[in-house]
C-alpha positions as CSV (number, residue, x, y, z in Angstrom):
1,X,-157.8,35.5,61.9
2,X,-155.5,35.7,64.7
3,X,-151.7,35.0,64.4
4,X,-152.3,31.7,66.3
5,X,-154.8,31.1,63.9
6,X,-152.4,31.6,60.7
7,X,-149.5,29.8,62.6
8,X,-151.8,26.4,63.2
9,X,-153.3,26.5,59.6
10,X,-149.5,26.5,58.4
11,X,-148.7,23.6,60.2
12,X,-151.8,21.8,58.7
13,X,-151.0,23.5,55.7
14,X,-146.8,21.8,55.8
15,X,-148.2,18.9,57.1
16,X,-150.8,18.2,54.0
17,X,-148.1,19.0,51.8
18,X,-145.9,16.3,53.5
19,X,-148.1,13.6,53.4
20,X,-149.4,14.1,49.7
21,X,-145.7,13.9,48.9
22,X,-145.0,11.2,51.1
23,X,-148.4,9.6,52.2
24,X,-148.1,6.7,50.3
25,X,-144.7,5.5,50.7
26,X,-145.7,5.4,54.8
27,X,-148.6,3.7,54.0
28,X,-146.3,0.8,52.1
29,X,-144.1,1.6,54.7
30,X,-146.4,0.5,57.6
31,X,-148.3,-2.3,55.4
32,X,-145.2,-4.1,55.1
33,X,-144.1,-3.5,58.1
34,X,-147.5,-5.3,59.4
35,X,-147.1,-7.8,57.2
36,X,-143.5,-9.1,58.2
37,X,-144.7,-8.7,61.8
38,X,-148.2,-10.9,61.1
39,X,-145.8,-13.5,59.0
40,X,-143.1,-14.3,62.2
41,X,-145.5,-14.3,64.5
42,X,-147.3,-16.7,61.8
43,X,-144.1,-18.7,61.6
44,X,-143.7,-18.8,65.6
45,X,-147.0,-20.3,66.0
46,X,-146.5,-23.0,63.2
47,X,-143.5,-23.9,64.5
48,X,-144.7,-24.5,67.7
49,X,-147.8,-26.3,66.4
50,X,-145.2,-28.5,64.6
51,X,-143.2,-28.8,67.8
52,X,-146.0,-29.8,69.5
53,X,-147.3,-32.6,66.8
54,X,-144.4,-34.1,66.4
55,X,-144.2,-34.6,70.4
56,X,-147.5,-36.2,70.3
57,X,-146.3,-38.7,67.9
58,X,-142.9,-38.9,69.2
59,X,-144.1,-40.3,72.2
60,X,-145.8,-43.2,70.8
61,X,-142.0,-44.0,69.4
62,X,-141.4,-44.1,72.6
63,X,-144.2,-46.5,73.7
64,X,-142.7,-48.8,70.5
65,X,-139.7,-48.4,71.6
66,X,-140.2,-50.1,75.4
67,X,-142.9,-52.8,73.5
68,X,-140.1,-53.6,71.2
69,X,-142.4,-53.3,68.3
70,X,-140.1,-52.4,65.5
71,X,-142.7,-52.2,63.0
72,X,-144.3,-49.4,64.7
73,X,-141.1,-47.7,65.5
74,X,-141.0,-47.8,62.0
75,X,-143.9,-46.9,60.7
76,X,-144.2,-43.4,63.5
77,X,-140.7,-42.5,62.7
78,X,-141.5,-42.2,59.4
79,X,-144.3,-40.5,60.3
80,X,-142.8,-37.7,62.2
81,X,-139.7,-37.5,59.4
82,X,-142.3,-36.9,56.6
83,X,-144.9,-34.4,58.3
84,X,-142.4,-32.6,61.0
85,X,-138.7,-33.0,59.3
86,X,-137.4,-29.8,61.1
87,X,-138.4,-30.7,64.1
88,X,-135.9,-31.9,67.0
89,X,-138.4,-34.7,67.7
90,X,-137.8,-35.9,63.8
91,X,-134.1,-36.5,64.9
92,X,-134.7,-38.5,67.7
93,X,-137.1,-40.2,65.6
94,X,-134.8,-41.2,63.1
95,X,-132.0,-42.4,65.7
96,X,-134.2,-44.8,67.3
97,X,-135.4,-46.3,63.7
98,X,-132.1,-46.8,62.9
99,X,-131.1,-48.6,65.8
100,X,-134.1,-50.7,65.7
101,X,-133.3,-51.4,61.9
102,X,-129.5,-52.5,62.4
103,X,-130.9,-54.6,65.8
104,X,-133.4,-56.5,63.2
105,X,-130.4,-56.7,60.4
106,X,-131.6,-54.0,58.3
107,X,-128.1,-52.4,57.9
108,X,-129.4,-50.4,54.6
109,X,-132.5,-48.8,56.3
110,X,-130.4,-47.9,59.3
111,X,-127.6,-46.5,57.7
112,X,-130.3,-44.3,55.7
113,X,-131.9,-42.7,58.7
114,X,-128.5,-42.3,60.1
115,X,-127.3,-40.1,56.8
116,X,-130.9,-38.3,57.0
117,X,-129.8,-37.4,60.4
118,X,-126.5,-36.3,59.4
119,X,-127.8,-34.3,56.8
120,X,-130.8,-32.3,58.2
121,X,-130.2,-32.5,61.8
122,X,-130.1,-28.8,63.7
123,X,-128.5,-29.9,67.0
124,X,-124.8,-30.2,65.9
125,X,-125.0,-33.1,68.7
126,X,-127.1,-35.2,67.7
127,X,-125.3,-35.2,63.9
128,X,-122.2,-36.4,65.8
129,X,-124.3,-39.2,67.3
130,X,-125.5,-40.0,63.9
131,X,-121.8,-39.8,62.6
132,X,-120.6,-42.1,65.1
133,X,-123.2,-45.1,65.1
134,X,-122.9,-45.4,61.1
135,X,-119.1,-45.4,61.6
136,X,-120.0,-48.7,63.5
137,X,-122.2,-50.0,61.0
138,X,-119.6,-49.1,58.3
139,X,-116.5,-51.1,60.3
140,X,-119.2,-54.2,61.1
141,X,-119.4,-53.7,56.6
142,X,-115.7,-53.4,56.5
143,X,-116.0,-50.0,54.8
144,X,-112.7,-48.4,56.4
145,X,-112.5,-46.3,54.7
146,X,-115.8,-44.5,55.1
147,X,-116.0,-45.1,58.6
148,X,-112.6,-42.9,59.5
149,X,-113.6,-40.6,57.1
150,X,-117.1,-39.8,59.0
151,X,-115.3,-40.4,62.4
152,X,-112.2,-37.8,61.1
153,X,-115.3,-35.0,60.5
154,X,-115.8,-31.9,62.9
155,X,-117.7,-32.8,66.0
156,X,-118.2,-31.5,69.5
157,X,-115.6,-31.7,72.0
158,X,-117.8,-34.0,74.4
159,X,-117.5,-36.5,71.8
160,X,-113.6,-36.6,71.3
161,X,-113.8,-40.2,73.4
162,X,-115.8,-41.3,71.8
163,X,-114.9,-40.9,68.2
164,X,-111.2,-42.0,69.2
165,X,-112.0,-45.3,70.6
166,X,-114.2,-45.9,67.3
167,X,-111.4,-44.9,65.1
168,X,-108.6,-47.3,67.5
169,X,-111.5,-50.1,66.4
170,X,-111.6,-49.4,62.6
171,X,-108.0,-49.1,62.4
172,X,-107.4,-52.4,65.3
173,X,-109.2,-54.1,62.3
174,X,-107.3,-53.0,59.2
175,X,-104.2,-54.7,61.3
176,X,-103.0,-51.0,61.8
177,X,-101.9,-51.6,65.5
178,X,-99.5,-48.7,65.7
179,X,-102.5,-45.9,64.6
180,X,-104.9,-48.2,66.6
181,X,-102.9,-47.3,69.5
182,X,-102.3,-43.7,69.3
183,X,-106.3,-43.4,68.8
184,X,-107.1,-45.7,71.8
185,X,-104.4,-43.5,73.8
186,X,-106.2,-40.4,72.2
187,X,-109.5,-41.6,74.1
188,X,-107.9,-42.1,77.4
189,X,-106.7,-38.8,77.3
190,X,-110.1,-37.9,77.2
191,X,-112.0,-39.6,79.6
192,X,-112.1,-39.2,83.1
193,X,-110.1,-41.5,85.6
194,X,-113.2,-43.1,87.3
195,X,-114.8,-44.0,84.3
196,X,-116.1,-47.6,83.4
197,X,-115.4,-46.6,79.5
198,X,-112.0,-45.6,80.4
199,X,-111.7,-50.1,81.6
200,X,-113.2,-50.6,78.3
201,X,-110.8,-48.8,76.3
202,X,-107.5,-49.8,78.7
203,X,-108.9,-53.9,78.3
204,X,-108.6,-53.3,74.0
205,X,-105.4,-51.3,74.2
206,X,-103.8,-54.1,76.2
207,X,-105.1,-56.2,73.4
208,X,-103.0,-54.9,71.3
209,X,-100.4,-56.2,73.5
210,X,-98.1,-52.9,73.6
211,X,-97.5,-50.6,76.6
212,X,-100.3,-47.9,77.6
């Protein structure tokens, strides 16, 4: 046997010993491996399979929406919430039911959807939607209290406007004029010179009959 001969046979030789010491924890190694691979790309394609659904259904929402048939926003709302709840398209879904509810004086339902939202939403913005419309169902209830509480939360910056002018209205109806103020003034600070909303909030801080 040449010395090439004996030189290959004791790499097969190192490399049989390797595996029979180590064979089988590769061969875990790669089967798990495998398997976490198989299972995202398992989850990627159910997600987009859910994505895709709830799109289908969201649509005839939509369609309810423009008919004004509150009954079927209400029935494929719930649809979507039940069978897709992590989708975006649940979200939307749930908005839209709510405002049809409180339109139809279904305060409860609405202000149900509106805490789903809140609570399982995963765009930040549409939670501060949420936050913000049941503020204005709580101050139509008189709930103060609750209202400033949701409207004091953490929300995007886009929204500081908006949340100020809601909290100048809960506290304009407590009869605290001089907080009502400082939030309406809060708003303008916010919102751009050219704005229609910016009349909207100028006209209700001159209501208050003080100085802007």
């Amino acid at each position: 046997m040449s010395v090439h001969d004996l030189e290959e046979q004791e790499r097969i030789d190192a490399i049989k010993a390797w595996w029979k010491q180590y064979g089988n924890t590769v061969t875990l190694g790669i089967a798990v491996f495998a398997a976490v691979m198989a299972g995202t790309q398992g989850w990627r394609w159910y997600k987009q399979k859910q994505n895709v659904e709830a799109a289908s259904v969201y649509q005839a929402v939509q369609a309810a929406a423009q008919a004004d048939d509150v009954k079927k926003i209400r029935e494929t709302a719930g649809a979507i919430i039940e069978k897709y709840p992590s989708t975006s398209y649940a979200t939307r879904a749930a908005l839209e039911a709510a405002r049809a509810n409180y339109e139809t004086g279904d305060a409860k339902s609405a202000k149900a959807q509106l805490q789903w939202v809140i609570e399982h939403a995963t765009e930040l913005q549409a939670r501060d939607v949420a936050r913000l419309r049941l503020a204005g169902v709580l101050l139509d209830e008189k709930n103060y209290a609750e209202a400033v509480k949701l409207l004091d939360a953490s929300h995007d910056a886009a929204f500081d406007a908006l949340y100020a002018d809601m909290k100048g209205d809960v506290l304009a109806a407590q009869g605290k004029m001089v907080e009502a103020r400082t939030a309406y003034q809060t708003a303008l600070s916010k919102i751009d010179e050219k704005s229609a909303f910016r009349k909207f909030v100028e006209l209700k801080l001159d209501g208050l009959g003080v100085a802007k």
